[in-house]
Biopython code that builds the backbone (N, CA, C, O; Angstrom):
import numpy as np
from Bio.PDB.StructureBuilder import StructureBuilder

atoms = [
    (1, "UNK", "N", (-19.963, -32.438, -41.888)),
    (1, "UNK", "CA", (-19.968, -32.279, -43.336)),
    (1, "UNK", "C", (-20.718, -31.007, -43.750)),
    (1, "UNK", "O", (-20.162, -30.360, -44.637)),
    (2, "UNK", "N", (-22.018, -30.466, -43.217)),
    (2, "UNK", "CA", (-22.424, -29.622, -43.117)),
    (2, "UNK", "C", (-21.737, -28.309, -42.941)),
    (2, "UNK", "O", (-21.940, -27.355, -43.692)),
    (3, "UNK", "N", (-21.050, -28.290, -42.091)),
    (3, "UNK", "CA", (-20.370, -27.428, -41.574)),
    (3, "UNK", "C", (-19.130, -26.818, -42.418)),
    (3, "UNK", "O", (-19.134, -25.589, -42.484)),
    (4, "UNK", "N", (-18.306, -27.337, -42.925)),
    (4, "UNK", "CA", (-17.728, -27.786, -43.870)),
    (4, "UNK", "C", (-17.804, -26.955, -45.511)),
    (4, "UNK", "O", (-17.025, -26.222, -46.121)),
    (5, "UNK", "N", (-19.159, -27.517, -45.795)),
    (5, "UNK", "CA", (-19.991, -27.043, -46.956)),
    (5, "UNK", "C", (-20.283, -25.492, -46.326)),
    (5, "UNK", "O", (-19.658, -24.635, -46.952)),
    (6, "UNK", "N", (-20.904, -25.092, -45.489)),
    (6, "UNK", "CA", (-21.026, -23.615, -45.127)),
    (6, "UNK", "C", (-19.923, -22.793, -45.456)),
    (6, "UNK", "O", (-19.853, -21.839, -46.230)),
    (7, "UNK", "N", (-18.960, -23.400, -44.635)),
    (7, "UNK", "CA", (-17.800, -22.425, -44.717)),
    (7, "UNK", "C", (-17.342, -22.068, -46.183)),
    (7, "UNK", "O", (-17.250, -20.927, -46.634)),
    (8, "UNK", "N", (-17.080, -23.206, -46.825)),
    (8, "UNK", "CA", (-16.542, -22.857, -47.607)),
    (8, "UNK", "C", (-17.150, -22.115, -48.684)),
    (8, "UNK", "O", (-16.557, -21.527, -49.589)),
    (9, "UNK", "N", (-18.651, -22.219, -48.455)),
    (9, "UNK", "CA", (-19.864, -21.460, -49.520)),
    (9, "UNK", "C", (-19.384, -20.148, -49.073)),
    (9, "UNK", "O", (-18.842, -19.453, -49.933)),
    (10, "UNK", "N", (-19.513, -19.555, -47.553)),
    (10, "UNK", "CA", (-19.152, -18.395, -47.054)),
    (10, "UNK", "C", (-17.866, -18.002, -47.706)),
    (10, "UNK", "O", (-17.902, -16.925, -48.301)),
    (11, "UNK", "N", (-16.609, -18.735, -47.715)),
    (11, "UNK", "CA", (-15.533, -18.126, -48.020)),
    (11, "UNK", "C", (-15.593, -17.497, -49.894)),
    (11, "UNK", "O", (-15.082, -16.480, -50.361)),
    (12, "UNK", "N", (-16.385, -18.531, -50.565)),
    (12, "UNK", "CA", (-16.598, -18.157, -51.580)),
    (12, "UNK", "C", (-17.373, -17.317, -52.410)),
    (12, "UNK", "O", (-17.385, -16.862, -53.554)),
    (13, "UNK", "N", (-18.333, -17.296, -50.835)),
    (13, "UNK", "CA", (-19.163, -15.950, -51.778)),
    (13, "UNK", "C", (-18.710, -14.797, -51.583)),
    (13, "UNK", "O", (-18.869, -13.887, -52.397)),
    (14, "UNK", "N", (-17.834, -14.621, -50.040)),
    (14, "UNK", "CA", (-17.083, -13.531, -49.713)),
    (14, "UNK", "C", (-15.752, -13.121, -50.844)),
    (14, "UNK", "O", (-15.339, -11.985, -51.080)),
    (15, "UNK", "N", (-15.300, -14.304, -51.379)),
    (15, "UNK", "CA", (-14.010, -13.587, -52.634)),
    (15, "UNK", "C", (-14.925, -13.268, -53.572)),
    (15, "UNK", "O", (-14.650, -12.397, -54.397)),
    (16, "UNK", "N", (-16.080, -13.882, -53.592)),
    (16, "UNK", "CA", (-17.045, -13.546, -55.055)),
    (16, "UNK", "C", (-17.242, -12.246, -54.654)),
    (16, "UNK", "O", (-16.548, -11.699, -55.512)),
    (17, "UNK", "N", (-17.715, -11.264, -53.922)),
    (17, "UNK", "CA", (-18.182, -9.813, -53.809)),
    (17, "UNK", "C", (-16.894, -9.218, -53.315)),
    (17, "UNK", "O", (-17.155, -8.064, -52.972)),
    (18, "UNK", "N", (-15.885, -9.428, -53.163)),
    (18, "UNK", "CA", (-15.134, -8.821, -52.900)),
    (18, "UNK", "C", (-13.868, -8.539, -54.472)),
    (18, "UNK", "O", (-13.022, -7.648, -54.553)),
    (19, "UNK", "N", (-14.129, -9.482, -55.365)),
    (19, "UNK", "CA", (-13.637, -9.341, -56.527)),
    (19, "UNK", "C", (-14.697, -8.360, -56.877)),
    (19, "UNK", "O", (-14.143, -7.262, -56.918)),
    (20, "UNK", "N", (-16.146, -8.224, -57.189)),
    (20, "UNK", "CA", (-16.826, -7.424, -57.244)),
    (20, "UNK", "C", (-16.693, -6.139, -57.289)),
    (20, "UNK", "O", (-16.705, -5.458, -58.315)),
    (21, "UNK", "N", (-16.543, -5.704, -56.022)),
    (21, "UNK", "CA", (-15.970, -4.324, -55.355)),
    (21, "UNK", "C", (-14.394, -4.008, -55.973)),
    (21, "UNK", "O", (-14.124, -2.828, -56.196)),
    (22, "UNK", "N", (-13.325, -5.088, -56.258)),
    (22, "UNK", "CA", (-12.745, -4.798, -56.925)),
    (22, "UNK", "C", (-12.175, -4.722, -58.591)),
    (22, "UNK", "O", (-11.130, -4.599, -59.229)),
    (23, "UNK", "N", (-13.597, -4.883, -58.776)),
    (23, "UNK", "CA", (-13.866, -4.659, -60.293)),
    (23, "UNK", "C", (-14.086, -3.387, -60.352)),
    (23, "UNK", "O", (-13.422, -2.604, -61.032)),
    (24, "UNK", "N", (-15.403, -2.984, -59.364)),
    (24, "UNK", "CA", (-15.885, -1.558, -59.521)),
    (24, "UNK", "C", (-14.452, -0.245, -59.344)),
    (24, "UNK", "O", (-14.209, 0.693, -60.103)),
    (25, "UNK", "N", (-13.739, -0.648, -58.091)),
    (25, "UNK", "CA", (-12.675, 0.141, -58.128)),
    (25, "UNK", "C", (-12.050, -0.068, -59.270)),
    (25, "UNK", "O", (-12.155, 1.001, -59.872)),
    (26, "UNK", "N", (-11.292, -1.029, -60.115)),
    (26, "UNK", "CA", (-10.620, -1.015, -61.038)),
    (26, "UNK", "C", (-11.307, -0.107, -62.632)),
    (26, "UNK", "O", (-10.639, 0.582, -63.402)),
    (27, "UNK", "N", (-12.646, -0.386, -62.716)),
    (27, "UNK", "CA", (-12.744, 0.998, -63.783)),
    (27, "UNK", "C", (-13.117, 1.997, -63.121)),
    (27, "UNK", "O", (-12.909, 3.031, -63.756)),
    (28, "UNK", "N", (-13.475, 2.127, -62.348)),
    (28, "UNK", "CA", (-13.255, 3.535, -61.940)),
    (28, "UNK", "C", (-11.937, 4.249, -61.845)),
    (28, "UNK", "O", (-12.048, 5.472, -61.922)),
    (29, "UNK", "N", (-10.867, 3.846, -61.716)),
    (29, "UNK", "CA", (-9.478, 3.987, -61.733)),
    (29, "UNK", "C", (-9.237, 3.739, -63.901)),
    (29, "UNK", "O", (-8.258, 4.230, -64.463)),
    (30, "UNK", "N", (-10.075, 3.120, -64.504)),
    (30, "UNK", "CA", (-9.825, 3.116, -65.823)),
    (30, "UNK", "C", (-10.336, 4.442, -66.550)),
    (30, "UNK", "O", (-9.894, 5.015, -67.546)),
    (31, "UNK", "N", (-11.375, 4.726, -65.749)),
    (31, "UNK", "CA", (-11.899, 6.388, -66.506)),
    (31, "UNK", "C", (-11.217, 7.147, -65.729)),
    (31, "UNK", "O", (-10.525, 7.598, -66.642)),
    (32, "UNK", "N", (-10.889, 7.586, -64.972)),
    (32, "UNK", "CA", (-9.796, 8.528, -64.209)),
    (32, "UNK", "C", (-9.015, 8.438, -65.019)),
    (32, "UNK", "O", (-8.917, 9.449, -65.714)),
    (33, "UNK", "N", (-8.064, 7.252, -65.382)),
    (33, "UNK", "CA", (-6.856, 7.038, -66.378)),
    (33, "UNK", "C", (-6.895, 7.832, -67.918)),
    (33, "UNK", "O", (-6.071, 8.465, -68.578)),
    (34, "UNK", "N", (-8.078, 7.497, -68.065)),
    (34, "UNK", "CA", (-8.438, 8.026, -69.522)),
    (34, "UNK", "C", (-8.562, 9.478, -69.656)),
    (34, "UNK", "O", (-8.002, 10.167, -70.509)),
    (35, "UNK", "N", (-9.211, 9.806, -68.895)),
    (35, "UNK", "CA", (-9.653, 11.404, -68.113)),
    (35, "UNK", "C", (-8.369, 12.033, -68.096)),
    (35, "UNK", "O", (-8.272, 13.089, -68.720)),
    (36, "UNK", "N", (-6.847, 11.357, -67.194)),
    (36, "UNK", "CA", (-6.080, 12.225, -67.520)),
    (36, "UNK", "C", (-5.269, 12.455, -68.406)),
    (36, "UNK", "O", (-4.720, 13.551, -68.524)),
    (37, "UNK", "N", (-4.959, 10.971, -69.551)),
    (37, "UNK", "CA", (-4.648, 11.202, -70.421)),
    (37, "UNK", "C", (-5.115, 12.112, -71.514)),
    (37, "UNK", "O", (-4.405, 12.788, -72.260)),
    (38, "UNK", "N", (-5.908, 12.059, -71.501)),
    (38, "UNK", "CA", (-7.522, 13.266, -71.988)),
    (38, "UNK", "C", (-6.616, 14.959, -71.807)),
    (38, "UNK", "O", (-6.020, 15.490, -72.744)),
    (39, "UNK", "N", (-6.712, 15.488, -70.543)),
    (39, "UNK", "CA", (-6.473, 16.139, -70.148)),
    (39, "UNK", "C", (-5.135, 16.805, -70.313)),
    (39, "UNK", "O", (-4.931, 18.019, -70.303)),
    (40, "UNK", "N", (-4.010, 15.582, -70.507)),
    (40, "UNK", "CA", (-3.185, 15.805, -70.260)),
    (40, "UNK", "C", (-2.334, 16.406, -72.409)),
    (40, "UNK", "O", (-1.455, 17.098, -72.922)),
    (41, "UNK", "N", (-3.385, 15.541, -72.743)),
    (41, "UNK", "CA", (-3.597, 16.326, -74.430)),
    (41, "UNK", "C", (-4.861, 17.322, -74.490)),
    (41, "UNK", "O", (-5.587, 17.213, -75.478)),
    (42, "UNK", "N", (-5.177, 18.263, -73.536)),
    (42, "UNK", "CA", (-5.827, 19.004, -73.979)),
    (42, "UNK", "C", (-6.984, 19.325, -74.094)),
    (42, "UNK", "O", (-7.336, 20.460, -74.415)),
    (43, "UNK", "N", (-8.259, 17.754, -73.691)),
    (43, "UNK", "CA", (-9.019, 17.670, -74.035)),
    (43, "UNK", "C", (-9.804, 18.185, -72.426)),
    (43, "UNK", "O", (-9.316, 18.090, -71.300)),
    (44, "UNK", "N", (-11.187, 18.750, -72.843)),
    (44, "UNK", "CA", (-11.698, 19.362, -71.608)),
    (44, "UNK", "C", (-12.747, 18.156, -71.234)),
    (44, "UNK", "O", (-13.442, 17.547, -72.047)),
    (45, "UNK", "N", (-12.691, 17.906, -69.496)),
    (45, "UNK", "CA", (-13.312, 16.443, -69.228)),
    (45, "UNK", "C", (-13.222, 17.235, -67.588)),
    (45, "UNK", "O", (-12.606, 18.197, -67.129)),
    (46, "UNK", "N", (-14.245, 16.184, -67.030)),
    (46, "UNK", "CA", (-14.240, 16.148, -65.648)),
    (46, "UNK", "C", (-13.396, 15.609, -64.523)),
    (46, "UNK", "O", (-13.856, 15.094, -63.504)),
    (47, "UNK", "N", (-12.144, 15.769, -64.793)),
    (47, "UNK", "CA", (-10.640, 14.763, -64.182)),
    (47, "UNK", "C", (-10.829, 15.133, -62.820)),
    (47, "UNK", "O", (-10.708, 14.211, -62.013)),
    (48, "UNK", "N", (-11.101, 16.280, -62.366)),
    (48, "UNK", "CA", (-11.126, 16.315, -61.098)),
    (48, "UNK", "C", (-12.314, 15.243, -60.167)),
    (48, "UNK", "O", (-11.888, 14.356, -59.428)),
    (49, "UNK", "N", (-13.980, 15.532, -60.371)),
    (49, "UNK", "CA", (-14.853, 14.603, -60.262)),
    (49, "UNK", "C", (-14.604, 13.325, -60.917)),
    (49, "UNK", "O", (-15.305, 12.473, -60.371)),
    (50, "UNK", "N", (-13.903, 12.838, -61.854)),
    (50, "UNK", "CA", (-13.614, 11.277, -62.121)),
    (50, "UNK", "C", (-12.308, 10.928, -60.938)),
    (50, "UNK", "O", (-11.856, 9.804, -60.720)),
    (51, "UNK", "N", (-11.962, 11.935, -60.416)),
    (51, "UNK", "CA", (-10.345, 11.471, -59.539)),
    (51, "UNK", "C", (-11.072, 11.058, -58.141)),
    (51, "UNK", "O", (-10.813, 9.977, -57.614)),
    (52, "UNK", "N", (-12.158, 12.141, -57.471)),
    (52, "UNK", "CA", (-12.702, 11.920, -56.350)),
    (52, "UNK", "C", (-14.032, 10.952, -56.515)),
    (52, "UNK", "O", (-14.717, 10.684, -55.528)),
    (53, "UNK", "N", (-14.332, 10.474, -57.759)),
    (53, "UNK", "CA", (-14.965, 9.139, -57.665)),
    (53, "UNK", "C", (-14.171, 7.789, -57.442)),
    (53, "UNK", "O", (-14.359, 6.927, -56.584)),
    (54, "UNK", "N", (-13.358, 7.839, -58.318)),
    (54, "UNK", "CA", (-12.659, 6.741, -57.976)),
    (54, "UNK", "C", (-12.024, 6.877, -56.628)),
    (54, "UNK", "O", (-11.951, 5.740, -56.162)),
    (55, "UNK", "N", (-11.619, 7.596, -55.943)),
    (55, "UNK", "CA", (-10.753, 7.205, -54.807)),
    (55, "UNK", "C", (-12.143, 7.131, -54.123)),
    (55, "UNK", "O", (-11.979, 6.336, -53.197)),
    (56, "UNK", "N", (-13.570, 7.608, -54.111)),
    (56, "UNK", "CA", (-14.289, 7.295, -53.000)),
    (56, "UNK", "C", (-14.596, 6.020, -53.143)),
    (56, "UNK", "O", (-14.706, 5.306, -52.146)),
    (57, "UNK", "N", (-14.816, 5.442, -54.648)),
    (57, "UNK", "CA", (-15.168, 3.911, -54.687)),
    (57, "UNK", "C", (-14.074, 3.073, -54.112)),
    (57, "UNK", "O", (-14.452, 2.162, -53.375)),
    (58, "UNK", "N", (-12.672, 3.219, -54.324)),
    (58, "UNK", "CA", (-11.505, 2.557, -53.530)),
    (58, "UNK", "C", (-11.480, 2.124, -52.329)),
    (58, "UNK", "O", (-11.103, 1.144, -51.686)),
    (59, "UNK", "N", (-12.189, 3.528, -52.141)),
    (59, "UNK", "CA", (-12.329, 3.425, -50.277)),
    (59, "UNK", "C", (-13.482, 3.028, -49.777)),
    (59, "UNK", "O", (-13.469, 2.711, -48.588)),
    (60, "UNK", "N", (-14.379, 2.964, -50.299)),
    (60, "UNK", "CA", (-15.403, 1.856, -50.307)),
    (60, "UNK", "C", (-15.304, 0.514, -50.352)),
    (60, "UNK", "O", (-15.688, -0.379, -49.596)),
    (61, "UNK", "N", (-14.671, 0.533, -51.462)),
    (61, "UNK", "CA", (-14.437, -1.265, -51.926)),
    (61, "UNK", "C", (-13.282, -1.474, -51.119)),
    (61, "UNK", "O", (-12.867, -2.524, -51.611)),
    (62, "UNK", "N", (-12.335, -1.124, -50.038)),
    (62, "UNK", "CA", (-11.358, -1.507, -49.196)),
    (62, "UNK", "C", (-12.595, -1.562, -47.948)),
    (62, "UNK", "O", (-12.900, -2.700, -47.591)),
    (63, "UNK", "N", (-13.282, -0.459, -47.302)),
    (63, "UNK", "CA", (-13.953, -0.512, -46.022)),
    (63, "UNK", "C", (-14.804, -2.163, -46.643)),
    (63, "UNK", "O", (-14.962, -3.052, -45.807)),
    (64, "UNK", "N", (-15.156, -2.335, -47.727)),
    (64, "UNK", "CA", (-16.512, -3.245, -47.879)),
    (64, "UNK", "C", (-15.440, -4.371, -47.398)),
    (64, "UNK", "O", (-15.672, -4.804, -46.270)),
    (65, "UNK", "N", (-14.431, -4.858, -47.988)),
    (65, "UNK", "CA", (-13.436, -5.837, -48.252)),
    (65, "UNK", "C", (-13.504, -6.219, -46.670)),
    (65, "UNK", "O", (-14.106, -7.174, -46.178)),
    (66, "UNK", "N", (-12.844, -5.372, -46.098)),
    (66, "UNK", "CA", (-12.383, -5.080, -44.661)),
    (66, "UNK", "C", (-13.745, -5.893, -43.892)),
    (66, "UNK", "O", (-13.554, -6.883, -43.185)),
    (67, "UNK", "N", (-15.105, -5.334, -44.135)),
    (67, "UNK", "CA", (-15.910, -5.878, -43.601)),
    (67, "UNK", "C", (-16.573, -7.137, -43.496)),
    (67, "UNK", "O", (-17.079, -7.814, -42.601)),
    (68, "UNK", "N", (-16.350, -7.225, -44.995)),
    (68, "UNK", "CA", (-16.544, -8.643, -45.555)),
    (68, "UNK", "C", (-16.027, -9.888, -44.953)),
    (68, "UNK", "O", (-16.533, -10.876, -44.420)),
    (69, "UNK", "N", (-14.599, -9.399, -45.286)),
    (69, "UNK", "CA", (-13.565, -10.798, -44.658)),
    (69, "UNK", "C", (-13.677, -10.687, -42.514)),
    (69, "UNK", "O", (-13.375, -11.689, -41.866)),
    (70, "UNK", "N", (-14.018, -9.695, -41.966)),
    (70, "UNK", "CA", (-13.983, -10.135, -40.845)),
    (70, "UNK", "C", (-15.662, -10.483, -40.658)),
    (70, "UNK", "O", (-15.841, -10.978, -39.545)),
    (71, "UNK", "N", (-16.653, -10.387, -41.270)),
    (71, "UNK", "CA", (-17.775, -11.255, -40.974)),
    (71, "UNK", "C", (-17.638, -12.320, -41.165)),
    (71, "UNK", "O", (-17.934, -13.046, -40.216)),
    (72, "UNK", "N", (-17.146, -12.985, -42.410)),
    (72, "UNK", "CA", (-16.453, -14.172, -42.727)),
    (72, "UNK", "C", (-15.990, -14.907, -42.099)),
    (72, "UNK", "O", (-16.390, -16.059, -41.933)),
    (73, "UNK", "N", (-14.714, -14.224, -41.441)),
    (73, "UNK", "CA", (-14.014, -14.851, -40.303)),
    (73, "UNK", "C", (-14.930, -15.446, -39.342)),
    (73, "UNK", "O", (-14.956, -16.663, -39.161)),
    (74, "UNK", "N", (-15.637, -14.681, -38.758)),
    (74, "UNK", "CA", (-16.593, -14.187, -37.554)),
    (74, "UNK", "C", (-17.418, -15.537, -37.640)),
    (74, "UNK", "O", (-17.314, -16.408, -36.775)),
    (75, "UNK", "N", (-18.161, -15.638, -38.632)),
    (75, "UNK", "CA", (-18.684, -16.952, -39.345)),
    (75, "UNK", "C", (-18.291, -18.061, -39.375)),
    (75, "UNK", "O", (-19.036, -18.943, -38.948)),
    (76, "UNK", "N", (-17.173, -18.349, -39.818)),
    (76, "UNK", "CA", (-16.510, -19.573, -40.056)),
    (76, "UNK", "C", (-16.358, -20.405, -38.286)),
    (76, "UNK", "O", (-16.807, -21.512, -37.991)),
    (77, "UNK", "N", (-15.493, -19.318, -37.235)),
    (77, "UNK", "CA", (-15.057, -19.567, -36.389)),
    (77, "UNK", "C", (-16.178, -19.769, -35.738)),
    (77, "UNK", "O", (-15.979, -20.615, -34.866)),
    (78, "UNK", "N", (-17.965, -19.152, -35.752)),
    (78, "UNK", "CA", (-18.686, -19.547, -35.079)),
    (78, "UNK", "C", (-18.940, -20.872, -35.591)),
    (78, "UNK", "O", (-19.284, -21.665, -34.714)),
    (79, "UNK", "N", (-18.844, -21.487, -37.136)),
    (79, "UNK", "CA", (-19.387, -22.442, -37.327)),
    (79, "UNK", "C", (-18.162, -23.762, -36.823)),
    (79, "UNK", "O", (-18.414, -24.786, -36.187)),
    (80, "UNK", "N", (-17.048, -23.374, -37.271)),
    (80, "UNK", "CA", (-16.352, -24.277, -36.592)),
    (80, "UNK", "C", (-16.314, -24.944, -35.197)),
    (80, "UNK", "O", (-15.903, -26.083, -34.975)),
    (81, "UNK", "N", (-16.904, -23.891, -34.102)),
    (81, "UNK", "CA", (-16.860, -23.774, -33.027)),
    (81, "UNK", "C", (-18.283, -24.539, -32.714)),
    (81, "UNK", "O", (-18.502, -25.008, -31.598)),
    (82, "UNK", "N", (-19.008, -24.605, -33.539)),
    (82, "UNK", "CA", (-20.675, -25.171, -33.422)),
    (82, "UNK", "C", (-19.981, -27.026, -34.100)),
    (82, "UNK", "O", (-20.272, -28.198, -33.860)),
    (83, "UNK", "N", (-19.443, -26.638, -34.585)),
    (83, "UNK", "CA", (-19.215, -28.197, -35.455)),
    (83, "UNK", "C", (-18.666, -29.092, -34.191)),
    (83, "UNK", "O", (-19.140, -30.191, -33.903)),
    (84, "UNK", "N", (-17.311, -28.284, -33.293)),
    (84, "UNK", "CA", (-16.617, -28.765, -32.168)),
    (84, "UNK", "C", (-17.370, -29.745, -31.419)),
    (84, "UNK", "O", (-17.215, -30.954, -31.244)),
    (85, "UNK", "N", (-18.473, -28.662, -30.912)),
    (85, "UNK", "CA", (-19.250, -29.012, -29.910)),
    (85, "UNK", "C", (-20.311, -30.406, -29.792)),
    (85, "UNK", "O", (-20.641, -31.114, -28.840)),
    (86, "UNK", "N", (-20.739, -30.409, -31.620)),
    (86, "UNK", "CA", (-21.169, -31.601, -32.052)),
    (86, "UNK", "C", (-20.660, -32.989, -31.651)),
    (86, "UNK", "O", (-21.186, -34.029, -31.254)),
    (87, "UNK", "N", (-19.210, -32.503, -31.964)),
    (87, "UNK", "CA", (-18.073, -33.525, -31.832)),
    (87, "UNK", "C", (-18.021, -34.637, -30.614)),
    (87, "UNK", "O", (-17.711, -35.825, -30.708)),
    (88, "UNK", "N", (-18.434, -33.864, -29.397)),
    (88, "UNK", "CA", (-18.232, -33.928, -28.182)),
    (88, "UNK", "C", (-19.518, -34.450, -27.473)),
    (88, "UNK", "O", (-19.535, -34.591, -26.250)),
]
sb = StructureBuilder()
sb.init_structure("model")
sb.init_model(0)
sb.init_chain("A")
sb.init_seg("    ")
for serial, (resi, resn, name, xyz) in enumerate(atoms, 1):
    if name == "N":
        sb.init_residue(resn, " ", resi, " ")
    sb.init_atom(name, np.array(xyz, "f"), 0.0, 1.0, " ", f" {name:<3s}", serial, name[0])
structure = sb.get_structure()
């Protein structure tokens, strides 16, 4: 039962920070947006530095994602694998 309760705390805190990270990418991709509409009437703005922020946060919040869900994994399967053994 223990075991159980872990995982699934793990799985949930892992979509919890991983929505996170894809919050942060998503406005960052909202001021880029704005930036080039901006730009694209004329207005003088930093589109280039708002373009290479957002794609570095993207690629952040994909490497974090990436890392996230295979610690997760990594986790679960050790705890499952600890629960087994109980079993037995």
């Amino acid at each position: 039962m223990a075991e159980s309760f872990k995982i699934q705390f793990l799985e949930s805190l892992s979509a919890l920070i991983v929505s996170a990270f894809g919050l942060v990418a998503a406005l960052a991709w909202n001021e880029t947006i704005k930036q080039a509409i901006a730009a694209i009437f004329e207005s003088e703005d930093d589109l280039l530095g708002l373009t290479i922020y957002a794609l570095l946060v993207t690629v952040i919040a994909v490497a974090a994602t990436m890392l996230i869900t295979r610690a997760t994994e990594k986790a679960k399967a050790a705890l499952e694998h600890a629960g087994k053994k109980k079993e037995e």
